[in-house]
N, C-alpha and C positions, 0 to 999 in steps of 0.2 A: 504494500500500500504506500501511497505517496501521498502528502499533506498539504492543504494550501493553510499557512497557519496567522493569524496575530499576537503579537504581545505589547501587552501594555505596560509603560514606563510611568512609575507610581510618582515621581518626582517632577516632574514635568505636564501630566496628563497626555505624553503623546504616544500614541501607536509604532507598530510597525508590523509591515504583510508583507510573508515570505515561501515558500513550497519548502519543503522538506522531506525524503523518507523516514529519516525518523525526528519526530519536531522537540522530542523531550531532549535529547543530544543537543540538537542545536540550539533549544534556549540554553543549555550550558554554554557553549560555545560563543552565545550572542552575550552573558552576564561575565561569561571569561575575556571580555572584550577583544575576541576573535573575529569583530566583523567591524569594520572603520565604519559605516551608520549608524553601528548601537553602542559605540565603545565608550565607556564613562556611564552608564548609566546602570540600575538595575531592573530587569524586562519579568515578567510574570505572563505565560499563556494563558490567554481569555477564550480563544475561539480556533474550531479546526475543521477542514472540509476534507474528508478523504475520498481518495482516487483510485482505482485501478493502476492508474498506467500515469506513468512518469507526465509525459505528452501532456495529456489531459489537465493535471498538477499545476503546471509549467504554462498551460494557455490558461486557466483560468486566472493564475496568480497575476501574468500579464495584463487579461481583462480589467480585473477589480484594480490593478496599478491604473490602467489608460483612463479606463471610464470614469468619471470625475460624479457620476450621480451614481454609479453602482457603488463605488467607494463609499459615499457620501452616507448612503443608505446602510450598509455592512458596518461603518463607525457608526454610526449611531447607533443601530442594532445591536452593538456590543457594550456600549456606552452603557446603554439604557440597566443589561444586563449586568453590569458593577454598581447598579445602584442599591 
């Protein structure tokens, strides 16, 4: 299985969407300041979409990246869900 995943940065309030095969590794990876967009801060999984097949993973994550109202709609949806 492959992951389209968010994590939320407690200190800041901001997000971040990423694809992963395994998402719980790489919020380590992303709190071990192993990726120069997360690094300094500490990130917590809020939300995940699984996938069959890498491909799938990989366009969707692109989608919710491009699309400024799908985004839009998915943050607040998880938003909502930290309340």
């Amino acid at each position: 299985m492959y992951y389209v995943y968010v994590l939320w940065g407690e200190q800041k309030g901001e997000y971040y969407l990423g694809y992963s095969k395994d998402p719980w590794v790489r919020l380590v990876e992303h709190n071990a300041g192993e990726n120069k967009s997360t690094k300094g801060r500490i990130w917590r999984l809020v939300y995940l979409e699984g996938y069959i097949s890498e491909e799938y993973a990989r366009k969707r994550e692109a989608v919710l990246k491009r699309n400024r109202r799908m985004n839009k709609f998915l943050m607040e949806r998880v938003k909502k869900s930290l309340e």
